[in-house]
C-alpha positions as CSV (number, residue, x, y, z in Angstrom):
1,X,0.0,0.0,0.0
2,X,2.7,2.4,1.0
3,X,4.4,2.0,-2.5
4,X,1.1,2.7,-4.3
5,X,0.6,5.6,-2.8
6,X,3.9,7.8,-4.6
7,X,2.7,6.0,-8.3
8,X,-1.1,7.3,-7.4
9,X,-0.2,10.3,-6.5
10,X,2.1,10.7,-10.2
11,X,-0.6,9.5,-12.2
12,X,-2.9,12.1,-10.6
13,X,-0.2,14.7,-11.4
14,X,0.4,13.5,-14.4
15,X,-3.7,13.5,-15.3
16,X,-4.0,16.8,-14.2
17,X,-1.0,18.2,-16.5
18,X,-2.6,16.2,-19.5
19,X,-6.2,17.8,-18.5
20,X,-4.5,21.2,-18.9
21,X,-3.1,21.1,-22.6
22,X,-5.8,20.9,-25.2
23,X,-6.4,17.9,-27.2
24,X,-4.2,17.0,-29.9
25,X,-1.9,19.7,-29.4
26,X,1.8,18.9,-29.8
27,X,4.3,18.4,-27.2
28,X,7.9,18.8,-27.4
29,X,10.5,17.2,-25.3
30,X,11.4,20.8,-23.6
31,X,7.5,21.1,-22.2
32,X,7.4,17.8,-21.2
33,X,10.4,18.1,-19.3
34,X,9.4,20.8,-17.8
35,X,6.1,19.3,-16.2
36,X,7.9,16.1,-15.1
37,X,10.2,19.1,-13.0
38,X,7.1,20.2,-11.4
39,X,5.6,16.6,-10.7
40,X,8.8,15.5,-9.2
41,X,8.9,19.0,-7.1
42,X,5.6,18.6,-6.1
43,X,5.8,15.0,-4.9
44,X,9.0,16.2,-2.9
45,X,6.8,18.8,-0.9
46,X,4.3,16.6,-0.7
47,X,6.7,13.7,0.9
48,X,8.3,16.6,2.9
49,X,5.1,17.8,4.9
50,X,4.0,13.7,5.3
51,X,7.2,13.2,6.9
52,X,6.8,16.3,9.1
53,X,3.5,15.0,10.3
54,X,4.1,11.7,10.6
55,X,6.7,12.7,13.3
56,X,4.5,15.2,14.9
57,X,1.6,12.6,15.3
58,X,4.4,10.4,16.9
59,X,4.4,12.3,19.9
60,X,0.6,11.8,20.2
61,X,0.1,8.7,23.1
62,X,-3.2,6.7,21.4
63,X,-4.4,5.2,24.2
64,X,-3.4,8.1,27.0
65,X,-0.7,7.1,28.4
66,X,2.2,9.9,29.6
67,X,5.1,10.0,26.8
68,X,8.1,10.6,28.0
69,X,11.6,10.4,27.9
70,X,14.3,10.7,30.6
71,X,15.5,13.7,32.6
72,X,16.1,17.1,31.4
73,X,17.3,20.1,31.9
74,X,16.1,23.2,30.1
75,X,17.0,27.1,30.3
76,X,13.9,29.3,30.9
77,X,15.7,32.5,29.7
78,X,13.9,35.2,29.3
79,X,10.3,33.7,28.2
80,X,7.4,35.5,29.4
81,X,6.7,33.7,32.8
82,X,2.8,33.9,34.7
83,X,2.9,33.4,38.6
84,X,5.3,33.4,41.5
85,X,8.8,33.8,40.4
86,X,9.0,31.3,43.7
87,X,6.4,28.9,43.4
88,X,7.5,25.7,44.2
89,X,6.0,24.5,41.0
90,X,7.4,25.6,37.4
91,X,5.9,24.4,34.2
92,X,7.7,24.8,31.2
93,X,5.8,24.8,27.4
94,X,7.9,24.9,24.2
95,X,4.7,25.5,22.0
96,X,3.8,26.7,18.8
97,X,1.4,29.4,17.7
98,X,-0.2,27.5,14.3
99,X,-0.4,24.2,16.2
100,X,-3.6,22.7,16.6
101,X,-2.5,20.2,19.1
102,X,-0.9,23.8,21.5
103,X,-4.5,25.4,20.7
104,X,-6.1,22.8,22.3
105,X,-3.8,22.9,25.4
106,X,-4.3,26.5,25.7
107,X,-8.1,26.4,24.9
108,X,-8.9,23.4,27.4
109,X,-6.1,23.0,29.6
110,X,-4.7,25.9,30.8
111,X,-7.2,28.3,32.2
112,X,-7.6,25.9,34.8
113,X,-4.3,25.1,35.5
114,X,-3.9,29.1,36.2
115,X,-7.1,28.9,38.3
116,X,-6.0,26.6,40.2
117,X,-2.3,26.5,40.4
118,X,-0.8,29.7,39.1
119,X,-3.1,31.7,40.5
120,X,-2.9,30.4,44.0
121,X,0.7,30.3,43.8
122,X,2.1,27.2,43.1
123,X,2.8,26.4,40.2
124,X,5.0,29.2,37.7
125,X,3.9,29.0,34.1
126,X,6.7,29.5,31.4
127,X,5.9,29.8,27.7
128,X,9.1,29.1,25.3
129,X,8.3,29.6,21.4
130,X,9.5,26.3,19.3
131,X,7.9,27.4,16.2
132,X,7.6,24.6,13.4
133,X,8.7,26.2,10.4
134,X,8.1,23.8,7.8
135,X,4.7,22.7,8.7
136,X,3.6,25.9,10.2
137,X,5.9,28.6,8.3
138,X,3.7,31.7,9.9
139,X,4.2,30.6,13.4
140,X,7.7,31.9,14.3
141,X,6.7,35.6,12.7
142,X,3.4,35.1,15.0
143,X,6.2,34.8,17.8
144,X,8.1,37.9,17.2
145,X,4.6,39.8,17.3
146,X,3.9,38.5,20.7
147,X,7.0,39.8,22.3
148,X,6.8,43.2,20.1
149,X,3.3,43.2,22.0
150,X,5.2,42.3,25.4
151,X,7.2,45.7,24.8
152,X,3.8,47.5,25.5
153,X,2.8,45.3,28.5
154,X,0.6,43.2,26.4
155,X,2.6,39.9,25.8
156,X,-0.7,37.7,26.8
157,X,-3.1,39.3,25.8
158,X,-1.9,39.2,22.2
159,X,-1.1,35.6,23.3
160,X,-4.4,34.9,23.9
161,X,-5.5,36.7,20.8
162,X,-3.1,34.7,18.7
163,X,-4.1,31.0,19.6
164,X,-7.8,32.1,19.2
165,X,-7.1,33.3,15.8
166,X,-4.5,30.5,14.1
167,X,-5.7,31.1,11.1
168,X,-5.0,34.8,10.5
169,X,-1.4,35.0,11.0
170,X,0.0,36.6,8.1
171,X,2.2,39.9,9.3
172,X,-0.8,42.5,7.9
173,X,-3.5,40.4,10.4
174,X,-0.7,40.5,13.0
175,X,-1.1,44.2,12.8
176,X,-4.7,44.1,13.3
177,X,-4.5,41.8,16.2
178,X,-2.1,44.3,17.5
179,X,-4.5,46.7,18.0
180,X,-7.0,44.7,19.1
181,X,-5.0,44.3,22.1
182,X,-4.8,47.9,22.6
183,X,-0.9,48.7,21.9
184,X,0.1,51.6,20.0
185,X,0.1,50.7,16.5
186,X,3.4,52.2,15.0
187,X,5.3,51.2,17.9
188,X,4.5,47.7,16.9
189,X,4.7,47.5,13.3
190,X,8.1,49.2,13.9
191,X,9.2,46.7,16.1
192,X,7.6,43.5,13.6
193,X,9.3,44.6,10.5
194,X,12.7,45.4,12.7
195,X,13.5,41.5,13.5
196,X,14.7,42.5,16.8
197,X,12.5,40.0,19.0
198,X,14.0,36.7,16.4
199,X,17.1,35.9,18.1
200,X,14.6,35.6,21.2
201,X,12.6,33.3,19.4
202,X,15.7,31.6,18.0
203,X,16.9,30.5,21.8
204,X,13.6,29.2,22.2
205,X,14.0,26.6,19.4
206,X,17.9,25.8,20.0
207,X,17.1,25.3,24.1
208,X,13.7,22.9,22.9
209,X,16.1,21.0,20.6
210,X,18.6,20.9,23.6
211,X,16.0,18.4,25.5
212,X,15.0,16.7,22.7
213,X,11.7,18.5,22.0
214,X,10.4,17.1,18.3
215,X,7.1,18.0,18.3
216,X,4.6,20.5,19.9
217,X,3.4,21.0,22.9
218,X,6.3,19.4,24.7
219,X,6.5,19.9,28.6
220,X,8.9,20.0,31.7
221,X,7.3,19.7,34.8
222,X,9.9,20.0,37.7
223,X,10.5,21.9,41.3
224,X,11.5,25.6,40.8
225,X,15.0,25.6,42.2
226,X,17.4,28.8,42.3
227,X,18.7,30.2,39.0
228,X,17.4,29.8,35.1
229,X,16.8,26.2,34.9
230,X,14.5,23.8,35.6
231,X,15.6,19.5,36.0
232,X,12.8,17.1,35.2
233,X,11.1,14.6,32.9
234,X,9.5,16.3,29.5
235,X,6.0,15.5,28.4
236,X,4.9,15.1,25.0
237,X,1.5,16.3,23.8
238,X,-1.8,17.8,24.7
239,X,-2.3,16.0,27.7
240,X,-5.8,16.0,29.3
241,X,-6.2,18.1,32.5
242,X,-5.7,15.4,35.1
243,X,-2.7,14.3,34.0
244,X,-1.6,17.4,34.9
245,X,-2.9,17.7,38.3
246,X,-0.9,14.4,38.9
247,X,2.4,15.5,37.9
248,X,1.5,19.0,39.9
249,X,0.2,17.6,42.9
250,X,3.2,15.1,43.1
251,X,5.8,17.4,42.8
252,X,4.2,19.3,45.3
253,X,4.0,16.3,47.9
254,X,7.8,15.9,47.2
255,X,8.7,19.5,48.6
């Protein structure tokens, strides 16, 4: 089955460049040439994004279960952080901002993590940008514009605005979510065009390759101990809630 699928996928190619030319018009070598150049490039993209989410869907448990790997030790920086700089607690998320699988973290998950554990102090919430370019090539961009946003004091709220709107992310909507959020306009655009916010993003995706992060969301759960690091086991995926709370509240047994 798996070889079949390359040969369908040339014959369609190839069907749709014959539907293009009229009937019984000539063809020389050069033209012909030309459009087995494109089928070949095309089936090269085509292999290229397949292979991106094949290993993306990897880090998706089927039945549940935890995946993990074993102990890490990641930088937090100078990512945007909610809660307690000393809550015993510090949750770390190399994430993506065209990711479904991160939406879905942010749009189920997380509120009530901050309810209940950021907001009452125990657990500090760390957001690091691991931006997939190939897959989702108007996600690292997206990043910049949240920390051009942060210069104004408005780094979550355009957070928030960006995971609710994946699918207007091009750099003119990024200006338009920019003042949704209230920031001054110029100021931003200025800073979005500048670049000066994607060596930021840059660490983000050379410390997430440092623990072995592959795929997003990727976690690190782990006691917050003195200086920029936090030591524990990474979790792969959009976990559900609970799983959460069980890491949390065991972590917070162990202080």
């Amino acid at each position: 089955m798996k070889r079949m699928i390359p040969v369908l996928m040339i014959l369609a190619l190839a069907s749709s460049v014959r539907a293009q030319a009229p009937q019984g018009a000539p063809r020389d070598l050069t033209a012909i040439e030309a459009d087995l150049a494109q089928i070949k490039a095309d089936l090269a993209a085509v292999k290229n994004q397949l292979g991106q989410l094949m290993r993306l869907l990897s880090q998706r448990p089927a039945d549940g279960r935890i995946t993990t790997s074993g102990p890490v030790r990641t930088s937090l920086g100078d990512a945007p952080m909610l809660g307690r700089a000393d809550a015993p607690v510090t949750l770390v998320e190399f994430s993506d901002y065209q990711c479904p699988f991160c939406q879905r973290f942010f749009a189920t998950t997380l509120s009530a993590l901050k309810k209940h554990y950021v907001d009452t102090g125990k657990v500090r919430y760390v957001f690091r940008d691991f931006p997939l370019d190939q897959m989702h090539p108007q996600a690292r961009k997206a990043a910049e514009a949240a920390h051009c946003a942060g210069e104004q004091g408005k780094y979550w709220e355009m957070h928030e605005v960006l995971f609710q709107n994946q699918r207007t992310l091009a750099p003119p909507q990024l200006t338009v979510h920019a003042r949704t959020v209230g920031v001054d306009g110029s100021k931003f655009d200025e800073c979005l065009s500048s670049g000066r916010h994607a060596a930021r993003v840059e660490r983000g995706l050379a410390d997430g390759a440092a623990v072995g992060v592959q795929g997003t969301p990727t976690f690190v759960v782990g006691k917050t101990k003195p200086g920029d690091f936090v030591e524990s086991t990474p979790i792969r995926g959009a976990q559900p809630l609970e799983m959460f709370r069980r890491i949390i509240d065991q972590t917070l047994a162990e202080q």
